[in-house]
VOPAGU-2260 file (C-alpha; in pm, 1 decimal, decimal comma):
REM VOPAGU-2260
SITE   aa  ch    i         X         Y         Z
SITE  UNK   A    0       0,0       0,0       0,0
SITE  UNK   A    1     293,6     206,9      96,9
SITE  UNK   A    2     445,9     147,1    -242,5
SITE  UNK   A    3     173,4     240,1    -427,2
SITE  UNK   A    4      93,6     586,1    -280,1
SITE  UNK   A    5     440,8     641,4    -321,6
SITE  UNK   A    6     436,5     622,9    -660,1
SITE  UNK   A    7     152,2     820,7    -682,0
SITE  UNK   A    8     281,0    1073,4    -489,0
SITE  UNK   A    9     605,5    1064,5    -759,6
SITE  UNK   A   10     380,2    1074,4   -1066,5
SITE  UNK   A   11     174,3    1393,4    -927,1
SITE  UNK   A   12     543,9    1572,1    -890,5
SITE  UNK   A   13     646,8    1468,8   -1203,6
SITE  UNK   A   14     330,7    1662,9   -1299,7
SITE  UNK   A   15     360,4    1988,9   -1166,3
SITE  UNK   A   16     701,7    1967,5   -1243,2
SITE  UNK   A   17     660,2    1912,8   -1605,5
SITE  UNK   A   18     341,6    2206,4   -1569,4
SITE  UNK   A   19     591,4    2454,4   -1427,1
SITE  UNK   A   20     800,1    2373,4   -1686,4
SITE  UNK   A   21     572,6    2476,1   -2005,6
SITE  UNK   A   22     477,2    2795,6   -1794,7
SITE  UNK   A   23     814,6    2904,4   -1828,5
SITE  UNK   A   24     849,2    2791,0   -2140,2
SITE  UNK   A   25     517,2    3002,4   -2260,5
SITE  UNK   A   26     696,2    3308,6   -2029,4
SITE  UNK   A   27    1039,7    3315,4   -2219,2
SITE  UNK   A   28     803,2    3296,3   -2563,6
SITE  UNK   A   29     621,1    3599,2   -2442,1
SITE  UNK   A   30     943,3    3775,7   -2359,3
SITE  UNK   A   31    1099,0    3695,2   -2724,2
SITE  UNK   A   32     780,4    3823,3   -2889,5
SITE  UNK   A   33     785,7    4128,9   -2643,2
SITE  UNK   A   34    1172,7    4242,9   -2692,2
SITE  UNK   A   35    1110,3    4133,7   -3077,1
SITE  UNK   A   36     844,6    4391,3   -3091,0
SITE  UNK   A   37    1028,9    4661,2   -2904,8
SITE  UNK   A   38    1307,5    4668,0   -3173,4
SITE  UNK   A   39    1072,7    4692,0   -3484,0
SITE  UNK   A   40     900,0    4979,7   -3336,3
SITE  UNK   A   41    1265,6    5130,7   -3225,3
SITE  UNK   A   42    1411,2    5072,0   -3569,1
SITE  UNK   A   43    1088,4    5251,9   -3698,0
SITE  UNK   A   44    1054,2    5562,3   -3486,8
SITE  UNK   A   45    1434,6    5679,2   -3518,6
SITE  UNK   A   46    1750,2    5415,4   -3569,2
SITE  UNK   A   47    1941,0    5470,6   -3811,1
SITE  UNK   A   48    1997,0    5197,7   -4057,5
SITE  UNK   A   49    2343,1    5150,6   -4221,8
SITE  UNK   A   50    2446,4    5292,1   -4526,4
SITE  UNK   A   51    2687,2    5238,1   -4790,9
SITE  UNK   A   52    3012,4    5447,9   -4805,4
SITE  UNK   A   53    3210,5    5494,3   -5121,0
SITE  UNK   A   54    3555,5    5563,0   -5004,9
SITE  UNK   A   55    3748,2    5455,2   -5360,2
SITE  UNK   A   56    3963,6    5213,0   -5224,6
SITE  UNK   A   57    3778,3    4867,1   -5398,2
SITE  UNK   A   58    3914,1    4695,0   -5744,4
SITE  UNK   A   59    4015,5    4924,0   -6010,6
SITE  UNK   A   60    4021,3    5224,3   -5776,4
SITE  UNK   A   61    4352,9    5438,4   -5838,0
SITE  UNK   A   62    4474,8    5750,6   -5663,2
SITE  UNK   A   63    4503,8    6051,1   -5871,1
SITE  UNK   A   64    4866,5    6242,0   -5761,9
SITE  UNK   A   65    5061,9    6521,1   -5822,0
SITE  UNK   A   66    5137,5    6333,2   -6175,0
SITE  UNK   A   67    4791,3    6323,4   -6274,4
SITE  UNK   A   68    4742,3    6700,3   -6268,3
SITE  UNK   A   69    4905,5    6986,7   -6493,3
SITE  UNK   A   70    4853,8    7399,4   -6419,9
SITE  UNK   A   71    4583,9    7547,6   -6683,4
SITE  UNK   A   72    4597,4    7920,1   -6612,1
SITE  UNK   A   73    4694,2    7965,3   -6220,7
SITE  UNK   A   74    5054,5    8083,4   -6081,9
SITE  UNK   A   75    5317,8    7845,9   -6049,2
SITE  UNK   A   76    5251,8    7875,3   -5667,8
SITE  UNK   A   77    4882,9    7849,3   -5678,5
SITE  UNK   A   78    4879,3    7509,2   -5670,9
SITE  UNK   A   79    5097,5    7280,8   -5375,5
SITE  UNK   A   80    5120,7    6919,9   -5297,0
SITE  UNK   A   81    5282,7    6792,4   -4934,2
SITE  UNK   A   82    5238,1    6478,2   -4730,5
SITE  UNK   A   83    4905,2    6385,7   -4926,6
SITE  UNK   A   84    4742,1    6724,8   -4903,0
SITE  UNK   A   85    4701,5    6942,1   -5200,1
SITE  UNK   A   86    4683,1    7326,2   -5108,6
SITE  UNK   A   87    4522,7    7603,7   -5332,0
SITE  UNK   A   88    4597,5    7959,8   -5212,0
SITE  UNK   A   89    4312,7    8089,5   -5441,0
SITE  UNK   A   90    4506,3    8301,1   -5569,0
SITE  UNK   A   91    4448,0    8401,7   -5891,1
SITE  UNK   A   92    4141,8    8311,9   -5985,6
SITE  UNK   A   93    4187,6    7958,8   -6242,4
SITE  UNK   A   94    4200,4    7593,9   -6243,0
SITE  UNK   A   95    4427,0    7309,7   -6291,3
SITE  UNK   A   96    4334,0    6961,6   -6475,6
SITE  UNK   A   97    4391,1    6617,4   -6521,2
SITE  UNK   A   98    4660,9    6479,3   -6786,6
SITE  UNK   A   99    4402,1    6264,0   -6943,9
SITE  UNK   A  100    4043,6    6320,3   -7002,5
SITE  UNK   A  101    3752,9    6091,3   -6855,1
SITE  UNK   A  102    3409,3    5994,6   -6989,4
SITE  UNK   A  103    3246,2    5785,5   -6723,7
SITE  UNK   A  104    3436,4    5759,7   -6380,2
SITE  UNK   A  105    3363,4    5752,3   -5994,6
SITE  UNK   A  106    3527,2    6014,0   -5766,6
SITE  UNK   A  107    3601,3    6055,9   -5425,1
SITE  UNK   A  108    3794,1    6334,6   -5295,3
SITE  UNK   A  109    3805,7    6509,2   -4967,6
SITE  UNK   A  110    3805,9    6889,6   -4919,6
SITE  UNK   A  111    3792,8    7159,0   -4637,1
SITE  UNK   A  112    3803,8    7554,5   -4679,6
SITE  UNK   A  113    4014,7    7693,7   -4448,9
SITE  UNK   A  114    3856,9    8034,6   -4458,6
SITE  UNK   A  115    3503,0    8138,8   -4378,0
SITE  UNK   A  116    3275,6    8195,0   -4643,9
SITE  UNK   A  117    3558,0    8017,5   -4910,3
SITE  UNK   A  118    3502,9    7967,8   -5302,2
SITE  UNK   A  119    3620,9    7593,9   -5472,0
SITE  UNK   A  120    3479,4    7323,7   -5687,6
SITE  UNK   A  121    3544,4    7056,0   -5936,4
SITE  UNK   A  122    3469,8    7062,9   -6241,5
SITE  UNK   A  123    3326,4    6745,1   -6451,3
SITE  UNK   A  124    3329,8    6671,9   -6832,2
SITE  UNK   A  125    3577,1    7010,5   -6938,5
SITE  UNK   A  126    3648,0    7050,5   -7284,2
SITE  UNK   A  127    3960,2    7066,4   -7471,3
SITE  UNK   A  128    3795,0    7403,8   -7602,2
SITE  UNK   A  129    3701,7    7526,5   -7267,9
SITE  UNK   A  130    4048,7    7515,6   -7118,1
SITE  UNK   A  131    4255,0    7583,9   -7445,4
SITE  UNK   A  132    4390,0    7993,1   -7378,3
SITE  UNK   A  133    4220,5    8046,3   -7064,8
SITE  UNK   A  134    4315,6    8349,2   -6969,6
SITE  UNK   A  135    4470,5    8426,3   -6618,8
SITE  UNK   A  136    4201,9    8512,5   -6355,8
SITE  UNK   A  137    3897,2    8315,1   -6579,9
SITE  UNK   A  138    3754,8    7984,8   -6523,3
SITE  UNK   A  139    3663,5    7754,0   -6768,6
SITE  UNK   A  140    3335,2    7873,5   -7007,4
SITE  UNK   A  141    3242,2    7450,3   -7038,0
SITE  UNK   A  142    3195,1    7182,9   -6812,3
SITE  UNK   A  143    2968,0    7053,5   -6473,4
SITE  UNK   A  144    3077,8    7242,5   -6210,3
SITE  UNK   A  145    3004,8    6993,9   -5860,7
SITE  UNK   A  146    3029,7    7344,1   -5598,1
SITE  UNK   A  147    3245,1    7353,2   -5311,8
SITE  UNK   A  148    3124,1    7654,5   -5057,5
SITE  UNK   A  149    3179,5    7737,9   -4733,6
SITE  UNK   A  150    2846,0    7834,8   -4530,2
SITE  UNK   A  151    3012,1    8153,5   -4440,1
SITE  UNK   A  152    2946,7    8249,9   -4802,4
SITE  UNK   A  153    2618,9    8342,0   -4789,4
SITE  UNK   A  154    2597,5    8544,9   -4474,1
SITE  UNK   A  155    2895,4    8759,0   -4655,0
SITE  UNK   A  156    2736,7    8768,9   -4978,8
SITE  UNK   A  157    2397,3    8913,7   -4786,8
SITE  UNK   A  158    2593,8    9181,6   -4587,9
SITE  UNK   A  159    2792,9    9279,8   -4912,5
SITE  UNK   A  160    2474,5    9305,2   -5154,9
SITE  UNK   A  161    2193,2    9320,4   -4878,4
SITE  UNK   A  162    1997,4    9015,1   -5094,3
SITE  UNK   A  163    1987,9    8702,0   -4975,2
SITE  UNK   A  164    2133,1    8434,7   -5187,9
SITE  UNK   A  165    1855,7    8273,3   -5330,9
SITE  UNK   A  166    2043,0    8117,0   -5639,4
SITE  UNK   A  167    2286,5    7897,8   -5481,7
SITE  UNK   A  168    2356,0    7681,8   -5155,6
SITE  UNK   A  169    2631,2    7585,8   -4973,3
SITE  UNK   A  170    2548,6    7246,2   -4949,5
SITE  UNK   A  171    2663,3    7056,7   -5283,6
SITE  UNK   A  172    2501,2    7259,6   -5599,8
SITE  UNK   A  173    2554,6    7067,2   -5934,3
SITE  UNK   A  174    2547,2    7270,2   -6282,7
SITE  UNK   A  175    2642,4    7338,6   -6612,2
SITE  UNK   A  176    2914,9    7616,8   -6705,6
SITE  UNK   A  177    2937,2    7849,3   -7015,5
SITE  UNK   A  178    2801,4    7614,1   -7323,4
SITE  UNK   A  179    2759,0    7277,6   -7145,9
SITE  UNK   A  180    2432,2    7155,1   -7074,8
SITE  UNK   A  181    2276,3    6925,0   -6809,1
SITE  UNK   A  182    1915,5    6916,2   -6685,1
SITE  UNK   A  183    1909,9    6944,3   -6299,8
SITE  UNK   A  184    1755,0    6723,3   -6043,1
SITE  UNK   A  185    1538,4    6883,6   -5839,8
SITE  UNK   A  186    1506,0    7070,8   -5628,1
SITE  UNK   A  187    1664,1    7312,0   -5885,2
SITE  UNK   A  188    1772,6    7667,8   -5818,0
SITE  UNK   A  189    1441,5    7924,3   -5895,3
SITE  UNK   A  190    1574,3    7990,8   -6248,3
SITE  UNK   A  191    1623,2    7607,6   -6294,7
SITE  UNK   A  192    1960,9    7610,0   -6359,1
SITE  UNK   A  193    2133,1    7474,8   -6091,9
SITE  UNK   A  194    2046,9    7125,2   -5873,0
SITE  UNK   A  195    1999,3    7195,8   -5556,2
SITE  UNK   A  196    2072,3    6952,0   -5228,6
SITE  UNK   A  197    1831,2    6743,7   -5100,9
SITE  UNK   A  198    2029,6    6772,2   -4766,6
SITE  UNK   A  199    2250,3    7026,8   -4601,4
SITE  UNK   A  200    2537,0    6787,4   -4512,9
SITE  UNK   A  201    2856,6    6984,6   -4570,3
SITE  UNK   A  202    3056,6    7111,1   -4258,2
SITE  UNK   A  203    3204,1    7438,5   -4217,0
SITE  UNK   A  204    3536,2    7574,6   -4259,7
SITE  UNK   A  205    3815,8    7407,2   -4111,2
SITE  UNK   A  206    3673,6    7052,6   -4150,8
SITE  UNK   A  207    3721,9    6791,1   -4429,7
SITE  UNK   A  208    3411,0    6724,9   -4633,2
SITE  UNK   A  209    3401,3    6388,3   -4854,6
SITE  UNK   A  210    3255,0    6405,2   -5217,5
SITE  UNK   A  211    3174,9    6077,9   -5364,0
SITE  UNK   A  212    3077,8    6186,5   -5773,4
SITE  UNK   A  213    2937,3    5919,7   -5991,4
SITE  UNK   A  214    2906,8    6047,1   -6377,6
SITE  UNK   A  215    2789,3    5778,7   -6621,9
SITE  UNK   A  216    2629,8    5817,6   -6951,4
SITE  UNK   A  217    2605,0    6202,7   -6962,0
SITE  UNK   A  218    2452,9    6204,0   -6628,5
SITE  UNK   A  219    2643,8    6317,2   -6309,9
SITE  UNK   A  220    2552,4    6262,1   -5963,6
SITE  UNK   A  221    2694,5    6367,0   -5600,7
SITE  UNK   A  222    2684,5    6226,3   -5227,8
SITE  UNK   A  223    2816,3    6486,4   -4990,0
SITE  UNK   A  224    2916,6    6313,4   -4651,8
SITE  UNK   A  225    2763,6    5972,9   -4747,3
SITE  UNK   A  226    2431,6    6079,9   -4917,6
SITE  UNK   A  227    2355,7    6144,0   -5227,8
SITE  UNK   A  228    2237,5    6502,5   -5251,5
SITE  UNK   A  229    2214,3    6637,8   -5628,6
SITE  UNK   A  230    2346,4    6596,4   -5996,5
SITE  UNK   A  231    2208,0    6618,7   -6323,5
SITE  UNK   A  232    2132,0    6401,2   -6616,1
SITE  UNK   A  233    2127,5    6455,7   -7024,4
SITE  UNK   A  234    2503,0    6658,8   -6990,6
SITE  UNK   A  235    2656,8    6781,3   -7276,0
SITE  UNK   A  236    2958,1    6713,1   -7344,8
SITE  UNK   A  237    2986,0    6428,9   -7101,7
SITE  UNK   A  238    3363,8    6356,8   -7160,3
SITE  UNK   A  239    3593,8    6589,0   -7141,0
SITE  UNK   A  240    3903,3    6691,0   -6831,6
SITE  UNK   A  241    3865,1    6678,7   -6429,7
SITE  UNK   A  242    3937,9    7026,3   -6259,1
SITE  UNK   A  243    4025,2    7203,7   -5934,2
SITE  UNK   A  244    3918,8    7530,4   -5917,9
SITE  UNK   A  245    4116,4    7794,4   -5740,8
SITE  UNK   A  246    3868,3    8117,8   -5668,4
SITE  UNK   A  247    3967,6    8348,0   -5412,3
SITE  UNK   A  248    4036,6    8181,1   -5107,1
SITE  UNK   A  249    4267,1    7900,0   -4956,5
SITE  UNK   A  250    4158,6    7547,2   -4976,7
SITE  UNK   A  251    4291,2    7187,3   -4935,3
SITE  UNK   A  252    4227,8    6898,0   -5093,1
SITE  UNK   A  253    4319,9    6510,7   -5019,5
SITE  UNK   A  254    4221,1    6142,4   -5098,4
SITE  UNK   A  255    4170,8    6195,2   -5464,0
SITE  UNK   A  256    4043,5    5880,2   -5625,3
SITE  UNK   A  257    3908,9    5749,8   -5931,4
SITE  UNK   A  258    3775,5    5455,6   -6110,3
SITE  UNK   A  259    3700,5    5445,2   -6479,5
SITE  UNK   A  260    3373,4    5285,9   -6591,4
SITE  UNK   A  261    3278,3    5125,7   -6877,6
């Protein structure tokens, strides 16, 4: 008799063991399905998600040196390369440009104004005609000019002309110079001319800003800081030189890169 209610006793433990065990099985389910839900609705109302970052250094990237660069219409000084870092006085007014021309590329390059309210820019796609006898003090009447422009610029150009600037940014503009064409992505510039950023993304004077510039097929595009921000399709002529533009103030440059496409 003993026996037997014994084992009874051992089967009814077995039991609630075996109960306690699903409850805290259906408790860690309701947990999971709890935390699970937390991070959806986190990643929705603010995370950031990751994003790509084009920093020229994958297969058939190439750095573009010293080598890779000859003086259009700027003073022998104008222009300076030391420990990776190429430095533009500004002074006077021009541009220097690639050995060889490009039609579709990538480009990254780094830049930083080291005055407030500073002038600089690359320009895409610059004829052969556009650059032949440039004058001193001129830049190029051809090409896609991708804007470099310190936000001091258009505080100075208000308290100079007492207008605000309504017909540029200091964010990343994209546009076509002298006789090249392009049609801008918008937003555009009120007289249409000029692609505007989507984003304000550059930083000020003093810090390095990264341009990555894709330009395939006549159209050009730009990522300032890691988003793309503006550019311009149907461009015309879409092959033509790389520039640096010196205008006015002092400005460095670094991490040039490029990659030729197809």
């Amino acid at each position: 008799m003993r026996g037997w209610r014994t084992e009874i006793f051992g089967l009814r433990n077995e039991m609630r063991a075996r109960m306690r065990t699903r409850e805290s099985g259906k408790v860690a389910i309701l947990l999971l399905l709890l935390l699970t839900a937390a991070g959806i609705a986190g990643t929705q109302q603010g995370s950031t998600p990751p994003r790509a970052y084009i920093d020229g250094t994958g297969p058939a990237w190439h750095s573009l040196g010293e080598a890779d660069f000859t003086n259009v219409n700027c003073d022998p000084d104008t222009w300076s390369w030391k420990d990776g870092i190429i430095s533009c006085t500004g002074q006077p007014i021009g541009v220097m440009r690639t050995v060889k021309q490009y039609v579709n590329f990538e480009l990254v390059a780094e830049w930083r104004h080291l005055r407030s309210g500073g002038n600089s820019g690359i320009f895409a796609w610059a004829s052969e005609a556009a650059l032949s006898g440039l004058e001193r003090g001129k830049l190029p009447p051809g090409g896609i000019e991708i804007q470099i422009l310190d936000h001091g610029f258009a505080e100075q150009y208000e308290k100079r002309t007492g207008k605000k600037g309504d017909f540029f940014t200091t964010n990343g503009d994209v546009f076509a110079v002298g006789t090249s064409k392009m049609k801008p992505f918008p937003p555009t510039s009120p007289n249409g001319s000029r692609s505007f950023p989507r984003k304000n993304l550059s930083r000020g004077a003093g810090e390095w800003n990264h341009y990555y510039v894709r330009a395939i097929n006549g159209e050009i595009r730009l990522w300032v800081n890691g988003e793309e921000v503006s550019g311009g399709s149907d461009c015309d002529p879409r092959s033509g030189y790389l520039c640096l533009e010196s205008e006015g103030a002092p400005v460095e440059f670094r991490n040039i890169r490029i990659r030729e496409v197809p």
